[in-house]
Every structure is written in structure tokens, then in C-alpha cells.
C-alpha positions in Angstrom: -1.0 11.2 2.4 -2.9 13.2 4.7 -6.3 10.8 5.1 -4.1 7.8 6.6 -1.9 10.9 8.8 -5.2 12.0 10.1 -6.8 8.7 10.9 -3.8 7.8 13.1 -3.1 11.1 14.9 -6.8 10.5 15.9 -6.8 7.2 16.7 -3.6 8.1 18.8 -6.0 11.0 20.5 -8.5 8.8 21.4 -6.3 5.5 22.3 -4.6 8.3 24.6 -7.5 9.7 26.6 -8.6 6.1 27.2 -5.5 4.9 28.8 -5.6 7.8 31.6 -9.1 6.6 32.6 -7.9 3.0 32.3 -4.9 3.6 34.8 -7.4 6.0 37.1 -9.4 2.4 37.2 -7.0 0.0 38.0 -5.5 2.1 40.8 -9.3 2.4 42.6 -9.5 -1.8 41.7 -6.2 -2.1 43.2 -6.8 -0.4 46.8 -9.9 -2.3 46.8 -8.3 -5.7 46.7 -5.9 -4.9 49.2 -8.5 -3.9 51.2 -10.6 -7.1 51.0 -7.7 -8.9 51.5 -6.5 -7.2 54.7 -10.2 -7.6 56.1 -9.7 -11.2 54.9 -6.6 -12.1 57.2 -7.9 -9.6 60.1 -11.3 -11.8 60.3 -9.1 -15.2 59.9 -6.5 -13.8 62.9 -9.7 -13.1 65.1 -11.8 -16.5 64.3 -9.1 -19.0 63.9 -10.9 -21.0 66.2 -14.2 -21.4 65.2 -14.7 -22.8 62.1 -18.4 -21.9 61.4 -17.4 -18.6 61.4 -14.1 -19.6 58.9 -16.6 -21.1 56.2 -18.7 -17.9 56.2 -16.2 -15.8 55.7 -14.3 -17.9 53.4 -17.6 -18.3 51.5 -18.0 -14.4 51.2 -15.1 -13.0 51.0 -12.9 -15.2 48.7 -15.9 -15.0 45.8 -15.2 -11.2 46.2 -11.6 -11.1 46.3 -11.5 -13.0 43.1 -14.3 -11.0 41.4 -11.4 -8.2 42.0 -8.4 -9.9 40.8 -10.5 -11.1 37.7 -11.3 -7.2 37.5 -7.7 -6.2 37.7 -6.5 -8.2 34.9 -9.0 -7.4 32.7 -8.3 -3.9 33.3 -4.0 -4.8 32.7 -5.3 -6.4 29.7 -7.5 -3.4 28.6 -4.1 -1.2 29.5 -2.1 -2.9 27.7 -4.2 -2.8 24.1 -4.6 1.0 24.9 -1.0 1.4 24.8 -0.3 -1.0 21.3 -3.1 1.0 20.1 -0.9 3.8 20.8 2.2 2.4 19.2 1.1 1.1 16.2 -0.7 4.4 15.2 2.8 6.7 16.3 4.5 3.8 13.8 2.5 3.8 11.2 3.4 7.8 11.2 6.8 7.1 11.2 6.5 5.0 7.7 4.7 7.9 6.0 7.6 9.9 7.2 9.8 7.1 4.8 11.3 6.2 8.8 10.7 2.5 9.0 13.8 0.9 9.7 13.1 0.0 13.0 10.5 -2.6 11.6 11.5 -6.2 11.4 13.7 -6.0 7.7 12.8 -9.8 6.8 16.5 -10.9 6.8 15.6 -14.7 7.3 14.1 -14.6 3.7 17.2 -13.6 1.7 17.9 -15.8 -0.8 20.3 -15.3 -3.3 19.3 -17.8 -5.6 15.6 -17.1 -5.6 14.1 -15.9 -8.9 14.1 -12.0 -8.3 13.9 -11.3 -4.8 17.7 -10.8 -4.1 18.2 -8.4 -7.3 15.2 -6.4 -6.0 15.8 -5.8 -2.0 12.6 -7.8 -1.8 14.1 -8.9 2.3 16.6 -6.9 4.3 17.3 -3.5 5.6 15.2 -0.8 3.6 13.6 -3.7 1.8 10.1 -3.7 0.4 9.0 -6.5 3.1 10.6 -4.3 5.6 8.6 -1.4 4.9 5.1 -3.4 4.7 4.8 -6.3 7.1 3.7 -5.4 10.4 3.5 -9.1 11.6 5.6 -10.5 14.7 4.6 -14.0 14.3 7.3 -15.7 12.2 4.2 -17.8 10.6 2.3 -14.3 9.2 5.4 -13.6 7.9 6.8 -16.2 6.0 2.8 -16.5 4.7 3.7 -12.7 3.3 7.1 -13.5 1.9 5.3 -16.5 0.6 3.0 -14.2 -1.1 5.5 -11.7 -2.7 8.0 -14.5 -4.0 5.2 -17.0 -5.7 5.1 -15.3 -9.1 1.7 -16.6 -8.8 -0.4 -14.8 -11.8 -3.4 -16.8 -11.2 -6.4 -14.7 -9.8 -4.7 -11.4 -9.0 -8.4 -9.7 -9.3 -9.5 -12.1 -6.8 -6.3 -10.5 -4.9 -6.8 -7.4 -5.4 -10.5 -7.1 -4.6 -9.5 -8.9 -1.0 -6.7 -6.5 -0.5 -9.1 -3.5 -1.7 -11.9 -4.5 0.9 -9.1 -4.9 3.6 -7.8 -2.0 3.3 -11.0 0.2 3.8 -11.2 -1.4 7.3 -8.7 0.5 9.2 -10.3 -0.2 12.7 -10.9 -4.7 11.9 -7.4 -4.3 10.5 -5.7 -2.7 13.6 -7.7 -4.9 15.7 -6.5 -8.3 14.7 -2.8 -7.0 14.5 -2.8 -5.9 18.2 -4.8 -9.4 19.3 -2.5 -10.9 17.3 1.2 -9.0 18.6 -0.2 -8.4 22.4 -0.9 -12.1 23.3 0.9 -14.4 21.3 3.2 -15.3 23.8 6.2 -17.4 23.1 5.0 -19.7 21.3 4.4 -20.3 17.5 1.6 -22.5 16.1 4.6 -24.9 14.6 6.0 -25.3 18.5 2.4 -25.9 19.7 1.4 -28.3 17.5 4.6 -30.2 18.3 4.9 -30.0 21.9 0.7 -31.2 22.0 2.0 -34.5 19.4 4.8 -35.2 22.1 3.2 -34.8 24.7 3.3 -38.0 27.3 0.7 -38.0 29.8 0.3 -39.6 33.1 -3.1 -39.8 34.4 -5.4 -42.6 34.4 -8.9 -43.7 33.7 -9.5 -44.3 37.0 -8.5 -40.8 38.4 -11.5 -39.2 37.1 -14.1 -41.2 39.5 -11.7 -41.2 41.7 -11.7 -37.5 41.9 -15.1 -37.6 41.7 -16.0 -39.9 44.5 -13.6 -38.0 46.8 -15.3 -34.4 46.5 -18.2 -36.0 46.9 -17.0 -37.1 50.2 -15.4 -34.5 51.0 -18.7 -32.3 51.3 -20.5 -34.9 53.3 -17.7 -35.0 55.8 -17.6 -31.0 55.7 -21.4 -30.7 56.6 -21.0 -33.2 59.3 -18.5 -31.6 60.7 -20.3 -28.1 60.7 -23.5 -29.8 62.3 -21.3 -31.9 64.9 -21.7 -35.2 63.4 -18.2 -36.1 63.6 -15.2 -35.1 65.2 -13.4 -32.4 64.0 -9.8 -34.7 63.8 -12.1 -37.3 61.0 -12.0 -33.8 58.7 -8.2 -32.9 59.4 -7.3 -36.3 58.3 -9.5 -36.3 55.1 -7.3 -33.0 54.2 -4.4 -35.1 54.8 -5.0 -37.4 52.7 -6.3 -35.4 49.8 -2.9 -33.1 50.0 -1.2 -36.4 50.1 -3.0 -38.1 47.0 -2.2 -34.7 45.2 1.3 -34.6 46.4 2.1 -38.0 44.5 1.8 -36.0 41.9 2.8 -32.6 42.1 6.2 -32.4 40.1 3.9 -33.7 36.9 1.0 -31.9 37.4 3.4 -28.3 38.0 4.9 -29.1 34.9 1.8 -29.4 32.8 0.8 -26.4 33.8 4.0 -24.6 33.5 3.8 -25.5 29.7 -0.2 -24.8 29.6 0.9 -20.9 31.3 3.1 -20.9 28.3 0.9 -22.2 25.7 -2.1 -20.1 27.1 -1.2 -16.5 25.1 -0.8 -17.9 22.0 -4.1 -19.9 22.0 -5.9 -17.2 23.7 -5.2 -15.0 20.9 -5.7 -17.3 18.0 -9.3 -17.9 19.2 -9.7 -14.0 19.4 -8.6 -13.9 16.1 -10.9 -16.6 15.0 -13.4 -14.6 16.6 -13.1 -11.6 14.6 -12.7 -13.2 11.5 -15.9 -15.2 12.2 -18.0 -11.6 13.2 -16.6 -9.1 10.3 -18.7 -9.3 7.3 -17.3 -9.4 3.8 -17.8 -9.3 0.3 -14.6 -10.3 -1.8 -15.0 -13.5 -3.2 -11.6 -14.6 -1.7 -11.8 -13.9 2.0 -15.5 -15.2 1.8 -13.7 -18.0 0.7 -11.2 -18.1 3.8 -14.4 -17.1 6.1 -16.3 -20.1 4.8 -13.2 -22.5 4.9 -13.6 -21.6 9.2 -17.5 -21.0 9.5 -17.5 -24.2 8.2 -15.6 -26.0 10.7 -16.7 -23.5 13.8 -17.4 -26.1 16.2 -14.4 -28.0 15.6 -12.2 -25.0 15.7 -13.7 -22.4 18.3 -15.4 -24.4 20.8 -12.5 -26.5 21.3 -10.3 -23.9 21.8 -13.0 -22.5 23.9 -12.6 -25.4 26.6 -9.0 -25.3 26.4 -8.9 -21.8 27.2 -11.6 -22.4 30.4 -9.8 -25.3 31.4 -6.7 -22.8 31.5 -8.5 -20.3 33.5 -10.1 -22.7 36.1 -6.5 -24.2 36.5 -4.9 -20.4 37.5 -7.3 -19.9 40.2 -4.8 -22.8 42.3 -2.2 -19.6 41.8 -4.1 -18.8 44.8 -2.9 -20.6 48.1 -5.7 -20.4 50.2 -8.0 -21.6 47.1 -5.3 -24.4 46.3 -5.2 -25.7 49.5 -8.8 -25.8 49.8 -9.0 -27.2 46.6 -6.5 -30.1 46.6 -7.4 -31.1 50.5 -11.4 -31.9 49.9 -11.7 -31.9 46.0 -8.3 -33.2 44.5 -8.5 -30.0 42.6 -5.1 -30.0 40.4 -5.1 -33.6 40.0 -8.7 -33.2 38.1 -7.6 -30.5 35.6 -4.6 -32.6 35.2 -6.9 -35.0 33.8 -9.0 -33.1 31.8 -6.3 -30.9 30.3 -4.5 -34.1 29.1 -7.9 -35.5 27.7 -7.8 -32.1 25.6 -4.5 -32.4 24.2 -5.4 -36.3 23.4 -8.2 -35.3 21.5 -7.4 -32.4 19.3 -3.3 -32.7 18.9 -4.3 -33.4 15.4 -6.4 -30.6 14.6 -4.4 -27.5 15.3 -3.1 -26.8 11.7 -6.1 -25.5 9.9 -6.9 -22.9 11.3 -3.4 -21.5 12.2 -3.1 -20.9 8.6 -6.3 -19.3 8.1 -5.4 -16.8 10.8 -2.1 -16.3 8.7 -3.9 -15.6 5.6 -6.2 -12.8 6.9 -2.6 -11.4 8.6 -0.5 -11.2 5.9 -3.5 -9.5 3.5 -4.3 -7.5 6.5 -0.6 -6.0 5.9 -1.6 -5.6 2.5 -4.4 -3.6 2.9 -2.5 -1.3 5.3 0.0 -0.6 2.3 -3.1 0.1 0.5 -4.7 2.6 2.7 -1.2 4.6 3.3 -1.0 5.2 -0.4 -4.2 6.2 -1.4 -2.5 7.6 -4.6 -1.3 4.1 -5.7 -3.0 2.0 -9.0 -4.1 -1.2 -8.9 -3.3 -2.4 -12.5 -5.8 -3.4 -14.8 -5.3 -6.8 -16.3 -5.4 -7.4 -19.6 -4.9 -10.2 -22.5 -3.4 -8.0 -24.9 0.0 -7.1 -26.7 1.2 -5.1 -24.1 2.6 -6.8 -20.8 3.2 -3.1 -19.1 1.9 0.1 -19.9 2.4 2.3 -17.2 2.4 6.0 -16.6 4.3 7.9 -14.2 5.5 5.0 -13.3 8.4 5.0 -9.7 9.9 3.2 -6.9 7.5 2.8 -3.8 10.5 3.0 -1.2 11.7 6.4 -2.9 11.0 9.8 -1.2 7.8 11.0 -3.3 8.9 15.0 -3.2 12.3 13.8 -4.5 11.2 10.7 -7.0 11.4 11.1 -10.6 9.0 9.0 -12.4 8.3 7.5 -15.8 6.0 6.4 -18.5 7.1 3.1 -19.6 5.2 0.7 -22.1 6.7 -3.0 -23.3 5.0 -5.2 -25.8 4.7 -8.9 -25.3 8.4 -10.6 -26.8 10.0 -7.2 -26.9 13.3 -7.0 -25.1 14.2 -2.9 -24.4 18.0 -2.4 -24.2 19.3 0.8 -21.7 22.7 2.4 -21.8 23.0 5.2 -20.1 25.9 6.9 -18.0 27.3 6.0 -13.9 24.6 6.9 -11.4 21.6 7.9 -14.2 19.1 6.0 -12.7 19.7 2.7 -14.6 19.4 0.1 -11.8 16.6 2.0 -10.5 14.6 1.9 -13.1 15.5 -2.2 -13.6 14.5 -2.6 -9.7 11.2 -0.1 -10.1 9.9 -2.4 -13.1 10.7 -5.8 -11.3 9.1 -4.4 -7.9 6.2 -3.3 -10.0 5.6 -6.7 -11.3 6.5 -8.2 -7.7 3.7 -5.7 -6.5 1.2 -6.6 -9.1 1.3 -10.3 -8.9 0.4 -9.8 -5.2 -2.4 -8.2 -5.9 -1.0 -5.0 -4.9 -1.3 -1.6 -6.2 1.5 0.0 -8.2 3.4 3.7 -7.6 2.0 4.9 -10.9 -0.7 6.8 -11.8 -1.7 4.7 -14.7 -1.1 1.3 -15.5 -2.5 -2.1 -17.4 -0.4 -5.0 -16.9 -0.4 -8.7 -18.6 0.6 -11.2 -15.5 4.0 -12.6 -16.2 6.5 -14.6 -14.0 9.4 -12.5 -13.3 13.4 -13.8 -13.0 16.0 -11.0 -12.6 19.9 -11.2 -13.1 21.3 -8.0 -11.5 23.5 -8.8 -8.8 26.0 -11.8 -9.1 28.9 -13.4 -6.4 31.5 -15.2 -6.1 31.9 -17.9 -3.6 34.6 -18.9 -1.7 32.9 -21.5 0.4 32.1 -22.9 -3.3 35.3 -22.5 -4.9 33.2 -20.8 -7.6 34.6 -17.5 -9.4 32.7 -14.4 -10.3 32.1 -15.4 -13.7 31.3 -19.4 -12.8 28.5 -17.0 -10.6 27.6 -15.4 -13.8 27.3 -18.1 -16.0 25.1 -20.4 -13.3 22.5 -17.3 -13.5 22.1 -17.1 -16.6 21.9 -20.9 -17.1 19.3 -21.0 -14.5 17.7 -18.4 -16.5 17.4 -20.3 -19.6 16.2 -23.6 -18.0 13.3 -21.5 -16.6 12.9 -20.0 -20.2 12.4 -23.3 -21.4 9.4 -23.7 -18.7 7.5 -20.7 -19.1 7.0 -17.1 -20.3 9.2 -14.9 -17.9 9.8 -11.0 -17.9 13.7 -10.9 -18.1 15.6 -8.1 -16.2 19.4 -7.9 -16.3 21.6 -5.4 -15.2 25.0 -5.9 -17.6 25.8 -9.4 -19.1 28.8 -11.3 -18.5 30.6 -8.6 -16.1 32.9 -10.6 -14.9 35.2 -11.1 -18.3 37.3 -9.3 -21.0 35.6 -6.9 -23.8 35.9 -9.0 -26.4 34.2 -12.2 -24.6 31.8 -9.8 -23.2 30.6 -8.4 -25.9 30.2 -11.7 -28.5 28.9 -13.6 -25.3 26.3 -10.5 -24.8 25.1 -10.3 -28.0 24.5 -14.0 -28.8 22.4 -14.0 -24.9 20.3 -11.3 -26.4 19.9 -13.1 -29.6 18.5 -16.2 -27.6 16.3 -14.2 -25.4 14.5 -12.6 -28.1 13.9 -16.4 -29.6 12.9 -17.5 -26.3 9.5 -15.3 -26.6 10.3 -14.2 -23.2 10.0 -10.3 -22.3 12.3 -7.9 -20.7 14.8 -5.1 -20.3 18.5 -5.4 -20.3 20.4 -2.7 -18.6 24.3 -2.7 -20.4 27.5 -0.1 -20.7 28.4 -2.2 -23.5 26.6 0.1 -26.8 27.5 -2.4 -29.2 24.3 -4.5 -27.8 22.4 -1.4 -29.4 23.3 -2.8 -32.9 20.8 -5.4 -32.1 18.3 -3.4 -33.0 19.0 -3.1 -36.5 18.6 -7.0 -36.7 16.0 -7.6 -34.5 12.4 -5.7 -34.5 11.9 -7.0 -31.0 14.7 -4.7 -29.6 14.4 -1.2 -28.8 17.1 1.3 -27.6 16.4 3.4 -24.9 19.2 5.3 -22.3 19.2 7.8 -19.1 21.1 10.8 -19.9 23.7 12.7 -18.1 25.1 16.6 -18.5 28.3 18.1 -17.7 27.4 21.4 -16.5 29.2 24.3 -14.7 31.7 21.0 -14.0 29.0 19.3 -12.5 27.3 16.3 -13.3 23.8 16.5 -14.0 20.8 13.8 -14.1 17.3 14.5 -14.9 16.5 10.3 -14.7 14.3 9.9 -17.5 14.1 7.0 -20.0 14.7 8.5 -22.9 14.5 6.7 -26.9 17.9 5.8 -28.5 21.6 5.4 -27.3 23.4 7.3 -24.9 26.2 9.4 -26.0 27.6 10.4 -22.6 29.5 8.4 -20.1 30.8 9.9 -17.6 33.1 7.9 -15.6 36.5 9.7 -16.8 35.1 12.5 -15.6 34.8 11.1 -12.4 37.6 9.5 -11.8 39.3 12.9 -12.5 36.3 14.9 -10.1 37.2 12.5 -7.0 40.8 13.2 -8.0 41.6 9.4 -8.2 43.2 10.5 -11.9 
């Protein structure tokens, strides 16, 4: 805990003393282009008249002016990191605090009728997505909740050896999450790609030339004036008639690159990220893979963005009135990068996909990899072939409070099917969501909150939390019996690793406990694996019948007239329930 505390309270230090130097900086850029700028309209006020004297200023001192502006933004931009820098670091404090509820919870994701994730908090507040994504664009993370609902148990070394690499780069990792948080704008690659394939444009073939022929003319008119060649009048119309040719259309050309302004962000920082993915060396065999998959494609992915990005930049220098005047009068200036910003979009609408994902991919394990390096403690399971599916030691619940957290060994053989009684509030459902989040965690490629473990990859399906549905007309037992239904059609598919907490809840005893038993029964014919969490102990006689079953409970003590939990799974049947006594405790009886 304290290597990853220590990194950030120095990266926090340094981040720190960087931004006062920074804002010292951009105050001494600022007075300086105020200053040139004030020169600039003193000189213009003075020689209005002669226009020698205009050009020679106006080639001097517009060149410097922008230099300064272009300075000044760089140094906003440079501000601006410092301070995410900043942020991210104080955050990431905060999480190994267990204070991370301010972080986006993942809500969009629920899904009650997904295989385990609703059972398990998997999305929502103080879920497990909650406490590891770091990702703002909603691409990165549905690629992570992707990733963590698959029960994909192909390759998980291949995972883990990415996730292993990633998360001993601390400094590439925070890197590419600021480039990709500070500048992605509003814009999401989906919206991109769409407004680029609906795009209509409206200049011509013939504009281009055009354009062409008339800056070409306008600098032969230019020098004749300044040499006396022609009247000065021959020039004003020639500005005239360029303002007017760029006029025709201005509401268009505004409007392209109102949307390019807004596009700009996002773009800029996709090809940053592209940029670093391209630079950082690595040696897992799966993000050399991803690396390839864009090294191999570099000029069809970077140097187009590349053009876009210095077509963008040419087209803010018209923010500028004096250089947009100048600019549309002699060299139709905006209608040009009209033109070749449209050419752009014509040509590579098509090819914005690829990479976007790619980008996603080194995101979402980049979160990974920062869940790795803040618990340095954690296993990454060894996978095996053999009998046992988990064999775990000191085995807990990531999301608990580690100085409060009790842990346990826990070891399951393949087609073995653990039954656990134990009293109200003894740690039952705990344990069911700490062995489902395990397997969640594994089949990520994650490390697990254990201190030991060796795992067999298994799908996992849960049945722990069941409602009714009024918009469905559908009872609490119809619920019930739709699970568990769904359960056994994905039985019929596939090994799973069953976890239920109670059977058949919502009905009498007698049903209850026939309907249990004869579930069970099936489950252990299915060859699936799993634990079953019940209050009903005649399931334990299973295990006389069955030498795939095993009894085990969580205990609960009556002392001094208090209850008392020590939350350890323990061999057998429990022999204490407790909820009489407290029904009488809360004084309810």
C-alpha cells in the first residue's frame, strides 16, 4: 500500500512545483502579446496612409504576434496537464483510502439479466467497475465492461502478462489517461465517424484553381501596387471582389468549421494517443499484438490524422481578423481550407474505426494495470488443468476495508457443488459474491485478493438476487423460476461455476424444499461446479447421497446478549440461527 501512496504524493510534488513556473510563464507571455499588439495598432493609427510602411509592419509584426499567441496556448495547454496531473494523483489517494465514490459507478451497464454481473455489483454505486475504471470516454468504458462480463477463459496468461507489463508503467499509464480525459472534447469516435459519413459538402472541382489562380493574382497586383504600377483603386477592388467571392459562401464555410472546432479535441487526442502507443516499447505478446495491428497501418492511421489536425490549425489562424481579412481579400483563404477539409473527410470517412478501438484496448488494460500497481499484495492465479477449479488461500472481497476484512481458504474440485447454511448476517452472501468476483477478476486477467491461488478457467452464471416485475406482470417466483431456467439452458451449453444464494425464495416450505432438493440433484448431473448458499438444512442431507456435495456453514455466537461473527467458512452444518433472537433484540417481538 505504501509504494503506489508514495509514487503519487510525489508525482503530486512535482506536478505541483511545475504548475507555479507554468503560470509565472504565461503571465510574462501574456504582457508580451499585449504589448506587441498595442505597438501593432499605435504603428497602424500613425501610418494609415502609407501603405509601404503598412506591409512592413504587417509583415513583422503579425509573424510575432502569432509566434506569441501560439506560445500562450501551448503554455494553457501545458497548464492544464499540470493540473490533471495533479488530480488524478490526489484521486488515486482517495481510492487507497476505500473513498471512490465520486468515480463514474458504471450505472449504464446494469443488467439484470446478464449472467453474473447484477448478483455481484459488477456496475453501480460501490461497484467493482466503479472502483477501477478511470476512463471518461463512454467507448474505453464499455470496452472495460466488455472485458469484465465476457466470461472469456481463452488466453487469460496472454491477459495477464499485458496487464502485468502495464501496470509497471505508472508514468506511460498516467500519460495516455490525461491525453486521453484533457482533450477529448465532446465528441465520441461513434459521433465522429457518423457526422464524417453524413457529411454533405459544397465545394467544387473547380474552386481549387480557382483559388489558386486568384492568389496568384493577387500578389502580382500587390507588387504593382507597391512599385506604382497601377493605381491604388485596381487593388481596393481586387479585395472587393475576393471578400465578395468568400462571402457567397460564408454561412457554409462557418458551419464546417464550427463542427471541425468541435471535432478538433477529440482527434487531436486520438493521434496523441496513437503516438504514444506507437513510441512505448513492449514485450507481452498481446499488446505487441495491438502495437503491430497500428504499426502496421501507420501511414494510413497517423499521417492522415496528421493533415486533418494541420488543416485544423491553418483554418484557426482566420479567428484572427486582421489575418482573415487579409486572407479572404487576396487569397480566398477560407474558401480554400473549405475545400481541402471536405477533400479530407471524402477520403478517409471510411477509415476512422480501426484505430478508435485500438486506442480503447490500451485504455481499458491501462485501467487494469492501475488496479494492479495499487495492490501490489494481490495474486494473479496460476492456471491449471487439473481437478481443482479454485484453490485459494486467504482468499476476500477486493472492495472490503483490508484492516477490517476477514478472509478465507477456500478449495472446490471440478463437479463438486459446496452447500452453506449459516445464520442472518454471517457472511454468507459475501462469501457467494467474493468467489464470483474472484472468478470475474481472474477471467480478466486480473489478480485476485488472496494470497494464494490456482484456478481452472470456468464461465460463471450466478442466481442471487431475483424481482418481480410489474411492467411484466411477472410474480416473484415467475422471476425465480426464469433464472433458474436460464440457468439450465446455459448448463446444457457449457461448463459453468454455479452460485446461488437460496432456491426457490419466493414459495411455501414444503415446495421449497422438494423443488430445492431436486435443483441440486440436477446440478450435480449437469457436471457443472458451484456453491449454493440456503437457510433451508434439509439440502444438507444431500450429502449423504451425493459425494459431489459438501456441507460447509458460517457460524454465529450468542454472547453477553450479543451476537457474534467471526466469518469463517467452516466444515458441516450450522446449528445456530439467529433470527428469533433478533426479532426479539430490535424489539419487533
Amino acid at each position: 500500500m505504501s509504494q503506489p501512496a508514495d509514487y503519487y504524493k510525489n508525482q503530486i510534488q512535482n506536478y505541483t512545483a511545475q504548475l507555479k513556473k507554468l503560470r509565472r510563464k504565461s503571465i510574462w507571455i501574456s504582457a508580451s502579446r499585449l504589448i506587441i499588439f498595442l505597438s501593432l495598432s499605435i504603428l497602424i493609427y500613425f501610418f494609415y496612409d502609407n501603405l509601404k510602411a503598412l506591409i512592413l509592419i504587417a509583415l513583422v509584426g503579425i509573424p510575432l504576434f502569432l509566434f506569441l499567441v501560439s506560445k500562450s496556448e501551448n503554455i494553457k495547454h501545458l497548464i492544464n496537464i499540470a493540473k490533471e496531473y495533479i488530480l488524478i494523483n490526489e484521486n488515486e489517494l482517495k481510492v487507497l483510502r476505500g473513498e471512490y465514490d465520486f468515480l463514474d459507478s458504471g450505472s449504464e451497464f446494469i443488467d439484470p439479466e446478464h449472467h453474473f454481473s447484477y448478483d455481484i455489483d459488477l456496475f453501480g454505486q460501490a461497484s467493482f467497475f466503479q472502483y477501477i475504471n478511470r476512463s471518461i470516454k463512454q467507448s474505453a468504458k464499455l470496452f472495460l465492461s466488455n472485458l469484465l462480463i465476457s466470461n472469456n477463459i481463452n488466453n487469460i496468461e496472454d491477459r495477464q502478462e499485458a496487464i502485468k507489463e502495464l501496470s509497471k508503467k505508472p508514468e506511460w499509464r498516467q500519460e495516455f489517461m490525461i491525453t486521453s480525459r484533457l482533450d477529448i472534447g465532446k465528441y465520441e469516435p461513434g459521433q465522429i465517424v457518423s457526422w464524417m459519413q453524413n457529411y454533405q459538402p459544397f465545394t467544387k472541382k473547380f474552386m481549387y484553381p480557382l483559388v489558386w489562380f486568384f492568389s496568384v493574382s493577387s500578389v502580382l497586383l500587390i507588387l504593382a501596387s507597391y512599385f506604382n504600377f497601377i493605381n491604388n483603386y485596381i487593388l481596393l477592388f481586387w479585395v472587393f471582389l475576393g471578400l465578395g467571392i468568400v462571402g457567397n459562401y460564408a454561412k457554409k464555410i462557418q458551419k464546417l468549421f464550427a463542427e471541425i472546432e468541435q471535432v478538433k479535441p477529440s482527434l487531436m487526442a486520438y493521434k496523441s494517443l496513437i503516438d504514444l502507443i506507437e513510441k512505448e516499447k513492449f514485450t507481452s505478446k498481446l499488446l505487441q499484438q495491438k502495437q503491430q495491428a497500428l504499426l502496421d497501418s501507420k501511414t494510413h492511421i497517423s499521417q492522415n490524422i496528421s493533415e486533418f489536425l494541420s488543416l485544423s490549425k491553418r483554418i484557426e489562424f482566420t479567428n484572427n481578423l486582421i489575418i482573415k481579412f487579409i486572407g479572404d481579400s487576396f487569397f480566398l483563404y477560407d474558401l480554400l481550407m473549405a475545400y481541402q477539409m471536405e477533400a479530407w473527410i471524402a477520403a478517409h470517412k471510411d477509415d476512422m474505426n480501426t484505430w478508435y478501438a485500438l486506442t480503447d484496448f490500451f485504455e481499458a488494460y491501462s485501467n487494469l494495470g492501475n488496479f494492479v500497481f495499487n495492490h501490489p499484495s494481490y495474486t494473479f492465479p496460476k492456471i491449471n488443468d487439473g481437478e481443482n477449479i479454485i484453490k485459494a488461500t486467504g482468499l476476500g472481497h477486493p472492495l472490503l476495508d483490508a484492516a477490517k476484512r476477514i478472509d478465507n481458504d477456500f478449495a472446490i474440485k471440478k463437479h463438486s457443488f459446496f452447500i452453506i447454511t449459516g445464520a442472518n448476517m454471517a457472511g454468507k452472501s459475501t462469501f457467494l459474491r467474493t468467489v464470483s468476483l474472484s472468478i470475474v477478476m481472474a477471467n480478466s486477467g486480473l489478480p485476485v485478493c488472496a494470497q494464494g491461488i490456482d484456478y481452472h478457467p470456468i464461465k460463471l452464471i450466478t442466481s442471487m438476487r431475483t424481482s418481480d416485475s410489474l411492467s411484466k406482470d411477472e410474480s416473484y417466483f415467475f422471476a425465480e423460476l426464469k433464472r433458474l431456467k436460464f440457468m439450465v439452458d446455459q448448463m446444457n451449453k457449457d461448463e459453468y461455476f454455479i452460485v446461488l444464494d437460496e432456491i426457490l425464495k419466493g414459495t411455501n416450505s414444503k415446495d421449497k424444499a422438494m423443488g430445492s432438493q431436486k435443483f441440486v440433484e440436477k446440478l450435480v448431473h449437469s457436471k457443472s461446479t458451484g456453491i449454493i448458499a440456503t437457510h433451508d438444512l434439509s439440502l444438507c442431507k444431500l450429502e449423504n447421497d451425493f459425494s459431489q456435495i459438501k456441507n460447509y456453514f458460517f457460524d454465529a455466537e450468542i454472547i453477553n446478549d450479543e451476537l457474534s461473527f467471526d466469518y469463517k467458512l467452516k466444515t458441516g452444518v450450522c446449528q445456530n440461527m439467529n433470527a428469533s433472537f433478533l426479532l426479539k433484540k430490535m424489539h419487533i417481538i
